[in-house]
ROPATI-387499 format. One line per 5 residues: number of its first residue (from 1); for each residue y, x, z of C-alpha. Coordinates in pm, whole numbers, plus 50000, padded with zeros to 5 digits. Each point is the difference from the previous one (the first is absolute). Example, Ala and Ser with C-alpha at 12.3 -4.5 7.8 and 13.67 -1.06 7.14 Angstrom:
1> 49550:51230:50780; 50344:50137:49934;
// end
This chain:
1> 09867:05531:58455; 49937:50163:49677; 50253:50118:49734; 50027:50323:49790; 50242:50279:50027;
6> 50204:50171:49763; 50178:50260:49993; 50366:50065:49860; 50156:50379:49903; 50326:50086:49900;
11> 49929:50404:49955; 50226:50116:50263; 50088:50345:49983; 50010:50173:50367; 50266:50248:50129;
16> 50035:50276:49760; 49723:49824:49747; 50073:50021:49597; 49823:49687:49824; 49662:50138:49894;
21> 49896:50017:50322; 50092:49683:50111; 49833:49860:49690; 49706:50186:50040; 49952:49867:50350;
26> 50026:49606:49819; 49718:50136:49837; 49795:50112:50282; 50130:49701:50193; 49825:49771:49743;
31> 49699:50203:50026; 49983:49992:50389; 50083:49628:49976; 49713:49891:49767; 49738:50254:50231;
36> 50108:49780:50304; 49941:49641:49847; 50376:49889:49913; 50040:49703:49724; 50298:50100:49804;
41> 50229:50334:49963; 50354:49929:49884; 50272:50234:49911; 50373:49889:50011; 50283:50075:49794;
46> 50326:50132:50089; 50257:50162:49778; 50249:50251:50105; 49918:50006:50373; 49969:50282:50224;
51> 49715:50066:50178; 49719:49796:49760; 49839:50039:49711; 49852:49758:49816; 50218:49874:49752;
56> 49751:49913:49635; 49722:49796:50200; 49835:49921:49697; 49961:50380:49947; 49909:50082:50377;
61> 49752:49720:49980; 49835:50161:49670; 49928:50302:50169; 49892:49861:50322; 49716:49737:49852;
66> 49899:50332:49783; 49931:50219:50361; 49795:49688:50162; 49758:49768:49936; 49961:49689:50166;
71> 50300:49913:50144; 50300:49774:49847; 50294:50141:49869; 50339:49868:49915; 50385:49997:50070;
76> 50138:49851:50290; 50221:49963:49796; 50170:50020:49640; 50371:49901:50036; 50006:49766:49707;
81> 50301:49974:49909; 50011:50407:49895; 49784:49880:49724; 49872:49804:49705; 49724:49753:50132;
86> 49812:50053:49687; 49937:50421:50048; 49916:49881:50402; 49726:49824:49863; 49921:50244:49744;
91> 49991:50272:50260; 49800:49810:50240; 49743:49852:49751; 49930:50352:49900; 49968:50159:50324;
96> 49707:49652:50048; 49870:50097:49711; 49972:50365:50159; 49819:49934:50281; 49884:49661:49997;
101> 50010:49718:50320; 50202:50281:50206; 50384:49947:49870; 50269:49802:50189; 50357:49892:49850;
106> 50256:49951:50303; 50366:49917:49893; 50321:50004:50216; 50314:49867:49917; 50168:50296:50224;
111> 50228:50225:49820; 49801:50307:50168; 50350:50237:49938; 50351:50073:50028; 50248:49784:49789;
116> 50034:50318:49753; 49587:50041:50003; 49993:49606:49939; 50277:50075:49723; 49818:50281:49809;
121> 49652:49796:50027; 50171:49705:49823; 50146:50213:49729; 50244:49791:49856; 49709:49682:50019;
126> 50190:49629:50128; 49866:49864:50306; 49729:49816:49993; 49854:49695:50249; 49728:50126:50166;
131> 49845:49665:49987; 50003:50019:49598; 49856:50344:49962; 49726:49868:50313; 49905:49766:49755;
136> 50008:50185:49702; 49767:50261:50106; 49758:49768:50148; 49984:49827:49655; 49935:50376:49862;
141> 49712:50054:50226; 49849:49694:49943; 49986:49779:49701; 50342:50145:49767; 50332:49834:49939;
146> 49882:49622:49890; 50138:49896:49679; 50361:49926:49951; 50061:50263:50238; 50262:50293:49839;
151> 49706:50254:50113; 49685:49797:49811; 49792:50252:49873; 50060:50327:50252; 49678:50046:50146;
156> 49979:50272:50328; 49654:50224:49882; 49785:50095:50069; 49844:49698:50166; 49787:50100:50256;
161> 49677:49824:50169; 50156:49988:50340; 50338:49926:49979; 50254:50184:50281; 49974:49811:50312;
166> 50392:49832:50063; 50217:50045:50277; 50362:49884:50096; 50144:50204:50277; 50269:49868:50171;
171> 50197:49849:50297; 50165:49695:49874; 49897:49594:49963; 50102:50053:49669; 49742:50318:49908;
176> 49769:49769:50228; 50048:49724:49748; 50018:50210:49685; 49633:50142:50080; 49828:49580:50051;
181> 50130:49917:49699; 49834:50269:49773; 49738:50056:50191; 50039:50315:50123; 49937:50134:50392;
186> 50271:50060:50209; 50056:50303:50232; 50237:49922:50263; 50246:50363:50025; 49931:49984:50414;
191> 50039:50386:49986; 50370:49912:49877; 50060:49681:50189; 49843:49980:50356; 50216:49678:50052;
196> 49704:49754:50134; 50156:49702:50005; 50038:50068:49565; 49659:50111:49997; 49882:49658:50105;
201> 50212:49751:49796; 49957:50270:49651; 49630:49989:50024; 50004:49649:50116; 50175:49985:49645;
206> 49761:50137:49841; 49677:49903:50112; 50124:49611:49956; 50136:50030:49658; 49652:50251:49835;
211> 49781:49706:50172; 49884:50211:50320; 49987:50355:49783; 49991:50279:50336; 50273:50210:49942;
216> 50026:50372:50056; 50221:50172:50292; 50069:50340:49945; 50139:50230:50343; 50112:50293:50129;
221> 49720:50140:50233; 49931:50296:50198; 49678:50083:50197; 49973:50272:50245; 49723:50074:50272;
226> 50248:49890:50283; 50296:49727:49991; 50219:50264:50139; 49961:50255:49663; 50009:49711:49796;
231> 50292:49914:50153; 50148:50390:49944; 49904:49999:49695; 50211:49665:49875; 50292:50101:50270;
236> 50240:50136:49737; 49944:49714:49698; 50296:49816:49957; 50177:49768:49705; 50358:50010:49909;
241> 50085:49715:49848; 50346:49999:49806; 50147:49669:49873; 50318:50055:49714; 50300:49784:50023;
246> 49862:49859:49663; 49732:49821:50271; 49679:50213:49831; 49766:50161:50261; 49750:50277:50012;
251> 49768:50130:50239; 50067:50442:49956; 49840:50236:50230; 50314:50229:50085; 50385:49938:50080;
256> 50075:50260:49705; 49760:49782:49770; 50181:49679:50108; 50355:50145:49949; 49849:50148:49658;
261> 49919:49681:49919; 50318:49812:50022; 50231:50311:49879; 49759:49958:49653; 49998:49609:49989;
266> 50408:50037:50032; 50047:49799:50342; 50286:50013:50136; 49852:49946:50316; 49719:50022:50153;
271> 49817:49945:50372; 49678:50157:50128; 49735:49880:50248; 49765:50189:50121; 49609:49867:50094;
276> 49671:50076:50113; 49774:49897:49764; 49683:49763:50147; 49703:50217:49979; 49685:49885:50128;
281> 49926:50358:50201; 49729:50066:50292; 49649:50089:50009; 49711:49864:49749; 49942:49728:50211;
286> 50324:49919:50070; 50131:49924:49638; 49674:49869:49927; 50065:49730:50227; 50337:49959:49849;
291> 49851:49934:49662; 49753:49783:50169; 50291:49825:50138; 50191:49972:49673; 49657:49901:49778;
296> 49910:49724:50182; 50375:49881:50076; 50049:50025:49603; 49681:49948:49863; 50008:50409:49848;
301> 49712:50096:49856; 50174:50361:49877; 50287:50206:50107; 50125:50304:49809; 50088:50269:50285;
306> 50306:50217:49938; 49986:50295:50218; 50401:50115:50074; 49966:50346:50176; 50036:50280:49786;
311> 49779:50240:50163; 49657:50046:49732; 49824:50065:50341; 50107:49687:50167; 49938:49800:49716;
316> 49651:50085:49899; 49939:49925:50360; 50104:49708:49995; 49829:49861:49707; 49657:50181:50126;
321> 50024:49832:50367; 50111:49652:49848; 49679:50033:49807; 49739:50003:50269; 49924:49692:50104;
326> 50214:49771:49773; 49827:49658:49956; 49968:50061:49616; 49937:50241:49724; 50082:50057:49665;
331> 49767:49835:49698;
// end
């Protein structure tokens, strides 16, 4: 079967690391990623969190597409409802402008932070429906605010020849939904939600309401010259999940993180469950066959990789041994 891979970073910093050298490795990361063939190269954004980052993809993404050449660039993704749909599409329209055919816009409706990150990003802003400000900025991106609309007239330049490429990352029927109707592909969050059984009825969602469209699946993968250092290597990666008596849930990586969490959202109480995440780990040929599996059980024709060991050296690995042989390469 033949489908393209992708790869997703989130700039983690290793034991003892300060954040320009995890950023600088992004960098190189890109660069080893477009030597070996990959499609796309996303960075993610997370505010506030230990441990990564990446939090201004826009920014990240600017100086990755300026160290490479060929291969695409984008965010995997903006949390839109930080921010005004019309300076997304600014941003994005002048990063295509920048380095034409190679720019991606992924959005999220995650809110990527803790409840006083998510607090300080709004800024005294109302909530808004991330359905509305979907909409909004694809109207920005595209054609403008019609007439009659309150926003007639705003135009996002520049306008570039090749538009960003659009992507809606998430793990819902609605996000499934919300992507069909404007057109935009959809990028199942596997790496967040291994659960197979919503893997199959979301995409089913999807592919029936955008008239076939092949979604996306992003994972968590891990390739190692033997199954059993694979397996070593993904031992120790575990989700805590913490749901608030207020009935709101989050996926956090630590029991201090999860009791963080609900001591700033102001829960009164809280419980904590703790996971193994589903990562597709073994040798090349063993998670190729996986995402053999997986393309022709879902009709994928891409998947965006997400590599969750924080070892640099286990990581570039990964990505290099994934690489050889793979059924496709990058434009």
């Amino acid at each position: 079967m033949t489908y393209r891979l992708g790869l997703l970073d989130k700039s983690p910093l290793a034991a003892g690391d300060i954040a320009e050298a995890a950023l600088a490795r992004t960098v190189d990361f890109a660069r080893r990623a477009e030597a070996l063939g990959y499609h796309r190269f996303w960075v993610a954004e997370h505010h506030g969190f230990p441990g990564l980052g990446s939090s201004a993809p826009e920014l990240l993404a600017a100086f990755v597409l300026a160290q490479t050449t060929r291969i695409r660039v984008g965010s995997g993704g903006v949390l839109l409802q930080h921010y005004s749909p019309y300076k997304v599409a600014e941003s994005f329209n002048l990063l295509a402008a920048l380095a034409p055919g190679r720019v991606d816009l992924g959005v999220g409706k995650a809110p990527g932070g803790f409840p006083q990150t998510t607090k300080a990003l709004a800024n005294g802003r109302s909530a808004s429906d991330f359905a509305d400000e979907l909409a909004l900025l694809e109207l920005f991106l595209t054609q403008g605010p019609p007439e009659g609309h309150p926003l007639h007239g705003a135009a996002a330049k520049p306008t570039p020849t090749f538009a960003p490429e659009r992507f809606l990352l998430g793990a819902s029927q609605e996000s499934a939904l919300l992507a069909a109707k404007h057109g935009w592909a959809f990028v199942f969050a596997g790496h967040l939600n291994g659960d197979r059984k919503a893997m199959t009825e979301i995409l089913g969602t999807y592919r029936q309401a955008s008239g076939g469209q092949a979604p996306v699946l992003a994972l968590a993968t891990l390739a190692a010259r033997t199954s059993a250092e694979a397996e070593r290597q993904v031992a120790d990666l575990k989700i805590v999940r913490v749901e608030l008596d207020t009935g709101q849930s989050v996926n956090l990586g630590t029991e201090e993180q999860a009791a963080e969490f609900a001591r700033q959202a102001g829960a009164a109480s809280y419980r904590i469950e703790e996971r193994r995440p589903r990562v597709v780990a073994g040798t090349p040929a063993q998670v190729h066959r996986e995402l053999d599996q997986l393309s022709r059980e879902f009709g994928i024709r891409e998947f965006i990789l997400d590599t969750p060991v924080a070892s640099p050296a286990e990581r570039f690995n990964s990505i290099e041994l994934l690489a050889i042989g793979a059924p496709a390469a990058a434009a």
